[in-house]
C-alpha positions in Angstrom: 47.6 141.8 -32.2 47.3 143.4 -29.0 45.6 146.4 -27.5 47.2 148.9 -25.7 46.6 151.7 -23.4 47.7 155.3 -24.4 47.5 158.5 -22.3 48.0 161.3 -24.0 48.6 165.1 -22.2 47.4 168.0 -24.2 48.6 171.6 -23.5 46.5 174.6 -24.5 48.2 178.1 -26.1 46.9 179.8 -22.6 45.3 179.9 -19.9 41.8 181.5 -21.8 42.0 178.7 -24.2 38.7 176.9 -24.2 39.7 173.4 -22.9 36.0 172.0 -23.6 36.4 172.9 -27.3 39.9 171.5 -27.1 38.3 168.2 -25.3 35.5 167.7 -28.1 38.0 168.2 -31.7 40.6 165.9 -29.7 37.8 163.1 -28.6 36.7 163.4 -32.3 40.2 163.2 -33.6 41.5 160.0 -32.0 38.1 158.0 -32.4 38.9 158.7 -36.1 42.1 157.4 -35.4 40.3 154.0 -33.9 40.8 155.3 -30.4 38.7 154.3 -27.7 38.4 156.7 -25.6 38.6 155.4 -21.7 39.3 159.2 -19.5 39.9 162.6 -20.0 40.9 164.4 -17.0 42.2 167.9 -16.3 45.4 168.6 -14.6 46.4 172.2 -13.2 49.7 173.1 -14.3 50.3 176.6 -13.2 49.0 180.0 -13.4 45.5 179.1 -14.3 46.9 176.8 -17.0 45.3 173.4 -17.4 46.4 170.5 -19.6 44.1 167.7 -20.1 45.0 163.7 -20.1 43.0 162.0 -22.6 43.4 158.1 -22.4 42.4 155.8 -25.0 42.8 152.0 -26.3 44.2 151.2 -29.6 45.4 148.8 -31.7 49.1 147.9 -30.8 50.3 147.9 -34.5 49.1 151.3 -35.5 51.4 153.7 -35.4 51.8 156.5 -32.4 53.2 159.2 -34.0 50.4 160.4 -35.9 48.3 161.1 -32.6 50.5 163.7 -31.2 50.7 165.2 -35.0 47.1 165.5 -35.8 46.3 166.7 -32.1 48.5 169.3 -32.4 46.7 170.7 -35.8 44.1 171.6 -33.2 43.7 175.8 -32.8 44.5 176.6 -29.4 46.5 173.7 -28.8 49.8 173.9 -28.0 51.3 170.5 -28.1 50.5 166.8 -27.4 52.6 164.3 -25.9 52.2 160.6 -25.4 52.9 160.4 -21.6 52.3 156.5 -20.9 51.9 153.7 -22.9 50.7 150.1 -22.0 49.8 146.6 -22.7 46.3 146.4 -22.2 45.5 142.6 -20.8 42.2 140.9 -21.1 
């Protein structure tokens, strides 16, 4: 079993969505999933509209899927995407 390194990118509804709140429920969310959580960054998009990048380590045999699914429960989130994902080494 390996460990690997999962960046995930987070969209809000709009650009008055309160990314903080967003930040917290999602943090919460994938340590219950046996993230680790390593970053979370913002990224402008456009028009005021932010996503955020939320990377974590996890174990390599759990499945992905049901990160983006639960995230997306979320109120005021508009979809989650695994955008990289990588062998962690060491």
């Amino acid at each position: 079993m390996g460990t690997v390194a999962i960046k995930i990118k987070i969209m809000p509804e709009s650009p008055d969505t309160n990314l903080k709140e967003i930040e917290e429920k999602a943090s919460e969310k994938l340590r219950e999933l046996g993230g680790i959580i390593n970053k979370v960054e913002e990224e402008p998009i456009a028009f005021g509209l932010n996503a955020i990048h939320i990377t974590i380590a996890r174990d390599e045999e759990k499945d992905t899927e049901i990160l983006e699914t639960e995230l997306e429960k979320i109120e005021g989130v508009s979809s989650a995407k695994i955008v990289d994902y990588r062998r962690a080494i060491g």
